[in-house]
C-alpha positions in Angstrom: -192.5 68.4 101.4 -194.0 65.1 100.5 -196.4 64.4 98.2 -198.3 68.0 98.2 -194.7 69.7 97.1 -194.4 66.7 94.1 -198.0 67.5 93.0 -197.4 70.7 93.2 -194.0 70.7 90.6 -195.9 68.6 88.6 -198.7 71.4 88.1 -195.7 73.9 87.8 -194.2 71.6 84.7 -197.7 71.3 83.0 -198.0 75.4 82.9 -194.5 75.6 82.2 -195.3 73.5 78.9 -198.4 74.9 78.2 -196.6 78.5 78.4 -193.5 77.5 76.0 -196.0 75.8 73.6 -197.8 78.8 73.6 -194.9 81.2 73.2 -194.2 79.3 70.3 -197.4 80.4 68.8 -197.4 84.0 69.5 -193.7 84.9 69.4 -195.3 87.1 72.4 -193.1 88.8 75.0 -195.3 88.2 77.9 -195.9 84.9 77.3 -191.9 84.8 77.6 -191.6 86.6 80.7 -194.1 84.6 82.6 -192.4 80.9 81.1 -189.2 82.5 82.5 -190.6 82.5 85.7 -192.0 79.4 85.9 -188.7 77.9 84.9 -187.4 79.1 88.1 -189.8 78.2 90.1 -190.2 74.6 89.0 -186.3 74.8 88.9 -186.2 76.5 92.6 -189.1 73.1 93.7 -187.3 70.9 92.4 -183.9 71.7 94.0 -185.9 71.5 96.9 -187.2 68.2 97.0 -183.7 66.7 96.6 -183.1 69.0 99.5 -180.1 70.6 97.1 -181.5 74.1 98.4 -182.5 74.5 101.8 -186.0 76.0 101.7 -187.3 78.8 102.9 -190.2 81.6 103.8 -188.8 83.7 101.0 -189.6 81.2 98.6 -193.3 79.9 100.4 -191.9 76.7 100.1 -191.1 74.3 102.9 -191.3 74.5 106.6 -195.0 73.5 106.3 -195.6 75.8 103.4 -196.8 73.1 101.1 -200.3 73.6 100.5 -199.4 77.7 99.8 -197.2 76.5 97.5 -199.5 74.1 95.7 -202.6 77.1 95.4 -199.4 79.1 94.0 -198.9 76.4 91.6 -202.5 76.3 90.6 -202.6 79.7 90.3 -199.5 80.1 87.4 -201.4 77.7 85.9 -204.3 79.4 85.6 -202.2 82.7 84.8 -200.9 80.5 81.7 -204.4 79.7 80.7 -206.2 83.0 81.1 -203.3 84.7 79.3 -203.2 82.4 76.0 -206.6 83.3 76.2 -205.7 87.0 76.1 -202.8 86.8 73.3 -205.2 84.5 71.2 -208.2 87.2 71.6 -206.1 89.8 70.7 -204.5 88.1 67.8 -207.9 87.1 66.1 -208.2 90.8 64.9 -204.8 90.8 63.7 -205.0 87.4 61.5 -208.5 89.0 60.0 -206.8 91.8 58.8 -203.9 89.9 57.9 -206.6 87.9 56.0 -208.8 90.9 55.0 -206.1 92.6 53.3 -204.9 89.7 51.4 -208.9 89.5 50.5 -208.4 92.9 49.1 -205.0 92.5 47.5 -206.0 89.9 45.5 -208.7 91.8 44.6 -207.0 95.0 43.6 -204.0 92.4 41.3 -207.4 91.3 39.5 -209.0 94.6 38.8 -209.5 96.1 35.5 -209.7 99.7 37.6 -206.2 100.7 38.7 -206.5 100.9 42.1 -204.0 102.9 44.0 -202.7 104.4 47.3 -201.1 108.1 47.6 -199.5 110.1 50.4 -200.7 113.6 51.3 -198.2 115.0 48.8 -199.5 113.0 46.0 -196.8 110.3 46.0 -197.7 106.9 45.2 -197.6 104.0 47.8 -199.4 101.5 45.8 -200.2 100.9 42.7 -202.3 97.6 41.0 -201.2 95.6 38.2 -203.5 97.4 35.8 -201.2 100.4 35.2 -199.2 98.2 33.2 -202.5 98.4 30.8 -203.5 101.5 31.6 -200.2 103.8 31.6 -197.2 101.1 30.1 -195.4 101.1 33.3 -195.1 98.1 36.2 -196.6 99.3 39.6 -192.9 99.1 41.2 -192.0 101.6 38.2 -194.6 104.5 39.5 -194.4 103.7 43.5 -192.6 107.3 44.7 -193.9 108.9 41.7 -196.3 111.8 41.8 -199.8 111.3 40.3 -200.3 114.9 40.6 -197.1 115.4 37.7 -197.9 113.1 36.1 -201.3 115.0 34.7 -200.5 116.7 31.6 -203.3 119.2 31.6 -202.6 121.8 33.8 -206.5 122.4 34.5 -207.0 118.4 35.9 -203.2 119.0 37.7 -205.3 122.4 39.5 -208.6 120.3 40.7 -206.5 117.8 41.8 -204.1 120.0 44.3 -207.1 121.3 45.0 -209.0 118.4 45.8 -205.7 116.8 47.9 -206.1 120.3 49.8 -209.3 120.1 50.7 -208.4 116.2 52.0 -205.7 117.5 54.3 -207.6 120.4 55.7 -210.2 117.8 56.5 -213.2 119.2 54.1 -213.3 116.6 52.1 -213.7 112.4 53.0 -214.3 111.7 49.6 -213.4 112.0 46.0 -214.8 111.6 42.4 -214.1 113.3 39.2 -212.9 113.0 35.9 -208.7 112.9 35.0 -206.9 111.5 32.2 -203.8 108.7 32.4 -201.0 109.5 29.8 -199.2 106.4 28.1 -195.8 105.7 27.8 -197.0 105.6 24.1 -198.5 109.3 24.2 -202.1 107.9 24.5 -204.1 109.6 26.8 -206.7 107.7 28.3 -209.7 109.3 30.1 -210.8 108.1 33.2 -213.2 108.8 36.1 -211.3 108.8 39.7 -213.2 107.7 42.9 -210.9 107.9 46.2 -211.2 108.1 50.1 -209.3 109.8 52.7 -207.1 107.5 54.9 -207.1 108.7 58.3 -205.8 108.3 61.8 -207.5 108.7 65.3 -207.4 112.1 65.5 -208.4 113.0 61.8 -204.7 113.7 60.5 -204.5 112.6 56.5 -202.4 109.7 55.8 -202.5 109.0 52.3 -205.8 108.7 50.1 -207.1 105.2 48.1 -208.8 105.4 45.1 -209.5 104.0 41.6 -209.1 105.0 38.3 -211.2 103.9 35.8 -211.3 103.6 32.1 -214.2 105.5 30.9 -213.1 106.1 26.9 -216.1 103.6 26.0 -218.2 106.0 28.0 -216.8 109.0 26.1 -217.9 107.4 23.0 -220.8 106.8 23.5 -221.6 109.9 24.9 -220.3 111.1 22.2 -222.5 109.3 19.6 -225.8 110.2 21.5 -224.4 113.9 21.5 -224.4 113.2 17.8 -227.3 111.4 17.3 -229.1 114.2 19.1 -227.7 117.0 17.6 -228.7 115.4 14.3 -232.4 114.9 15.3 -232.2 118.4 16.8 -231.5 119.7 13.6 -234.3 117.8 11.8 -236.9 118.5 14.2 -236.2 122.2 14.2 -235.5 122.3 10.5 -238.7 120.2 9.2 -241.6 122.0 7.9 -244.0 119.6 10.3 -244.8 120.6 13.4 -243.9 118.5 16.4 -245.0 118.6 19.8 -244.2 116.5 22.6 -246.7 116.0 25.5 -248.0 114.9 28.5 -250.2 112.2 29.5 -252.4 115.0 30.0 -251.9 116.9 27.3 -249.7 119.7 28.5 -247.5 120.8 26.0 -243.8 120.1 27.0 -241.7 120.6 24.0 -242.6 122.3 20.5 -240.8 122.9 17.4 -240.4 126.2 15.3 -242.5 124.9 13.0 -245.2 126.4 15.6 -244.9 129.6 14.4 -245.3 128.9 10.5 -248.2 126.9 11.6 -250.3 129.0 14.0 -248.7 132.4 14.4 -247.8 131.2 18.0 -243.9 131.5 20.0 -242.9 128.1 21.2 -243.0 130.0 24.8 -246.8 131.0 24.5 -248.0 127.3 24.6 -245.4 125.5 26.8 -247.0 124.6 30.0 -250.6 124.6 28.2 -252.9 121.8 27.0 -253.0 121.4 23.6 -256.3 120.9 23.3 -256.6 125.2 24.0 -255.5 126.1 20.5 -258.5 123.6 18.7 -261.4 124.5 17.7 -264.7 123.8 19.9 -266.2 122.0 17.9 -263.4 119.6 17.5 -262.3 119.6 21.1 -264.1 116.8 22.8 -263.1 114.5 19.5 -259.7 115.0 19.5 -259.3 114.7 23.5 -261.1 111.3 23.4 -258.7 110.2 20.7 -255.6 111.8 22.2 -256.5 109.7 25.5 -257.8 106.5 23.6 -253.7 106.7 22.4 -252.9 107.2 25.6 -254.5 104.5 27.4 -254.1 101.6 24.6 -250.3 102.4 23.9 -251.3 102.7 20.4 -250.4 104.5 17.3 -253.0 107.4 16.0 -252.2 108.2 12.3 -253.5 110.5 10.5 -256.9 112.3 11.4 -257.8 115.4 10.5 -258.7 118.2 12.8 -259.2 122.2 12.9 -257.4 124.3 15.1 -257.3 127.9 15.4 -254.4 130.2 14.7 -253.4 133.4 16.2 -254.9 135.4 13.9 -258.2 133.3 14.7 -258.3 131.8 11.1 -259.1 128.2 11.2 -256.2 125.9 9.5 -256.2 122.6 9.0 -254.7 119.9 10.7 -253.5 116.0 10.0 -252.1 114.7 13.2 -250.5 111.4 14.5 -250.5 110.4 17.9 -247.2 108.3 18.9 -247.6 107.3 22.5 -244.2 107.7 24.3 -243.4 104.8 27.0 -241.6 105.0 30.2 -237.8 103.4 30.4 -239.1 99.9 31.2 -241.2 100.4 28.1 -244.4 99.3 29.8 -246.6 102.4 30.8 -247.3 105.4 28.3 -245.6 108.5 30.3 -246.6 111.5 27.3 -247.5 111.4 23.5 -245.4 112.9 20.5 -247.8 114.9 17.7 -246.7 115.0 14.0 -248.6 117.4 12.5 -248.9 118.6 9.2 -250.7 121.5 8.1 -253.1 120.5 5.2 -255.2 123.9 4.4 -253.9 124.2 1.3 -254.2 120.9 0.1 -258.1 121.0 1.4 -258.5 124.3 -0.7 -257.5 122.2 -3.9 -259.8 119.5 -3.0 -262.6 122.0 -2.5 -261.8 123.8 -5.3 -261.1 120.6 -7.7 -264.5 119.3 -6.1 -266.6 122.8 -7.7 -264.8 122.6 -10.9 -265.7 119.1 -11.5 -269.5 120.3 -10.0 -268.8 122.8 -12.4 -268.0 120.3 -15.7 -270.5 117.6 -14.8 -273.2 120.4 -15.1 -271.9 121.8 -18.2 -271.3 118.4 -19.8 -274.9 117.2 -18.8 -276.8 120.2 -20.3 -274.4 121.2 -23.2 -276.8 119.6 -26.4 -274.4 117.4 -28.3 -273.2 113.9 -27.2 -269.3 114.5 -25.6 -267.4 111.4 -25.0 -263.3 111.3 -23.1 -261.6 108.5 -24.1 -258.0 107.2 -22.5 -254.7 106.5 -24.2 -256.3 102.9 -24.3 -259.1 103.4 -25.6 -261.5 103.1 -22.2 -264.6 105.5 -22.0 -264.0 107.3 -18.8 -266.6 110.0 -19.4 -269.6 110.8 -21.3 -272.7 113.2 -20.9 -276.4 111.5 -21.2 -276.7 113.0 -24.8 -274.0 110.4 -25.7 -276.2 107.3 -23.9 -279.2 108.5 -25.8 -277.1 108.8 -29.4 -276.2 104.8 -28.4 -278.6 103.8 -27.1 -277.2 103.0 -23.7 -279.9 102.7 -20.5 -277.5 105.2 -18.9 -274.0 107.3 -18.7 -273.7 104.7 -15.7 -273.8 101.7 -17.9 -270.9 103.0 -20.7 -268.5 104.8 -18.4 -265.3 102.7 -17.7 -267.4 99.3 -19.0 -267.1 100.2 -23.0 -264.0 99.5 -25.4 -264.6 102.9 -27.2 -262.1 102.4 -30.0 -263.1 99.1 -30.7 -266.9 98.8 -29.3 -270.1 99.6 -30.7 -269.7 103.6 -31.0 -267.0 103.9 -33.1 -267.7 101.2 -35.0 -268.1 101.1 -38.9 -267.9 105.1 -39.3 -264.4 105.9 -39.3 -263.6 107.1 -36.3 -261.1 104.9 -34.7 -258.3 105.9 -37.1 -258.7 109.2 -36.6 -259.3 109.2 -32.8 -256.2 106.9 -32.9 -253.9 109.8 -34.5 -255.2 112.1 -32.9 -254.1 110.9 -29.9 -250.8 110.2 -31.3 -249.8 113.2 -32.9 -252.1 115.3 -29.9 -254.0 117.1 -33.0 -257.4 117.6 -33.3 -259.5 115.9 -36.1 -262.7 116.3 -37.8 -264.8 113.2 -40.0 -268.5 113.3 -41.3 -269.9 110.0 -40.9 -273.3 108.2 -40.9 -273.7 106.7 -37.2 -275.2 103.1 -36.8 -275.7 101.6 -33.1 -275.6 98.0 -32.6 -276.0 98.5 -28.7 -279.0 96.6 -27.5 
């Protein structure tokens, strides 16, 4: 026994406090069992070496069984260390889960989305704080409620069995679609639900986790650009302009009835066609070199005229502008919107006005008496060459919207001012003989 067997309780108290320190920290039942049995042992030692039990083999203590029992003693030592190793290893998963799901549940209390758990049948199992928003009730009020009842429209309750049906059968992992939360209040508020199957090992349903989220904002603003669109829908196809929407190419992707009115054509017979088909030839390589300048500079095209052909092949006329049409970002030029206005007519006026004043300017100048029109105040704004001769002007040029003719040097000193003055006042025609005298030049 000597000092081998003292060494060796003295290894056996060490693991038996390194085992009861640890058993303190795991609460484990191994960790217990094992402590247990160094208690005896050291106990069963110790008894020993004040020879208060008479050792034996059973024990592999004395009769020259020191050292055995000192490499036993080393031994439950190193069975204490290597199994705190073990418990600690195992219970690092376990205190970052512990510490993962607190993560989470502080996430979920701080969420604007409700966030929620269900069982198979629909039941809740959790609930966040944001139902009390939401739906007007604490989460302890709907835990063991069923979301599924609580859907007022019987169409969202049917996709929802049906969605928690296709979870148990194990066809569907996971879960989005549109539902509505009712108020305590009666407000209904629309949301969009995400969830994910919970599952164990062998692919059984558990429950599902999801979120519900508030999407009445969204609504409303779908809503408005629903509007919004429906309003310029109504314009575009209403107005008498034609409007077509393009390519960078020039491939016609979207067209107005106005197309019709304008060149006999159906909307369908030029989609999916370059607009530069329905000009005329002569006109072609002009317009395509100022569609593309609009395409490549980013800038707005207003206003030139062109000839196109319609489906009768009679040639109308055209005013277009060319409004470039950016990508999202706003940086690159992805197609071109065309205004165009069909301006035949009004080039028929101008034509015509153009002859009749051909027309008048030929009569005026060969018509043998001296014609002079006048304004309301008094300017000269037309006169034949008889009339520059009578005054002795150099030319029509030098009397025409330069001379007072009320007041100046025509009019002057025979009367005619007052009665080209009522004349105009009364809109009646007049008649005076007078004596003419020029003081021009």
């Amino acid at each position: 026994m000597g000092l081998v067997l003292v060494l060796s309780i003295v290894i056996r108290v060490l693991a038996l406090g390194w085992s009861l320190l640890l058993l303190r920290r795991t609460r484990d039942w191994r960790m217990g069992f094992l402590a247990l049995m160094i208690a005896l042992m050291t106990t069963r030692q110790g008894l020993s070496l004040t020879s208060l039990v008479p050792s034996g083999s059973f024990w592999l203590e004395g009769g020259g069984m020191e050292l055995p029992g000192l490499a036993m003693s080393g031994m439950v030592l190193l069975a204490v260390v290597f199994l705190g190793r073990m418990l600690a290893d195992l219970a690092r998963p376990e205190e970052r889960l512990a510490a993962s799901e607190a993560h989470y549940r502080v996430l979920a209390q701080q969420a604007r989305d409700m966030i929620f758990v269900i069982d198979p049948e629909g039941n809740y199992t959790y609930v966040s704080p944001a139902s009390e928003r939401m739906v007007g009730m604490m989460p302890e009020e709907m835990i063991g409620s069923n979301a599924i009842e609580r859907s007022q429209d019987p169409e969202i309750a049917r996709t929802e069995r049906s969605l928690l049906a296709r979870a148990s059968a194990g066809d569907l992992d996971e879960i989005t679609f549109e539902s509505e939360l009712r108020h305590v209040d009666g407000r209904v508020t629309p949301t969009e639900v995400s969830g994910s199957a919970i599952r164990v090992e062998d692919g059984r349903l558990i429950g599902v986790q999801g979120a519900a989220r508030d999407i009445t904002e969204r609504h409303r603003a779908e809503a408005a650009l629903q509007e919004s669109e429906r309003k310029y829908r109504d314009v575009v196809e209403t107005t008498h302009e034609l409007i077509v929407r393009t390519d960078i190419e020039g491939v016609v992707e979207f067209v107005n009835p106005a197309l019709t009115r304008t060149l006999g054509y159906e909307p369908s017979d030029v989609l999916g066609r370059p607009i530069f088909d329905f000009l005329a030839a002569e006109n072609v390589e002009d317009d395509r070199e100022t569609f593309q300048d609009s395409v490549d500079t980013g800038e707005l095209v207003s206003f030139y005229e062109t000839v196109a052909l319609h489906k009768s092949g009679a040639r109308v006329n055209l005013s277009v502008t060319v409004r470039p049409v950016f990508d999202e970002k706003g940086t690159g030029v992805v197609g071109s919107t065309l205004t165009v206005a069909d301006i035949t007519e009004r080039r028929m006026a101008e034509d015509a006005q153009r002859e009749s004043e051909e027309r008048y300017r030929t009569l005026l100048d060969n018509v043998p008496l001296a014609v002079a029109a006048i304004d309301r105040r008094g300017r000269l704004v037309a006169a034949n060459p008889q009339l520059a001769r009578l005054i002795g002007a150099p030319s029509v040029e030098a009397i025409v919207d330069r001379v007072d003719a009320l007041e100046g040097p025509i009019l002057r000193g025979v009367g005619l001012t007052d009665v080209t003055r009522r004349c105009m006042d009364q809109a009646e025609s007049g008649t005076v003989d007078a004596e003419w005298r020029t003081n021009w030049g």
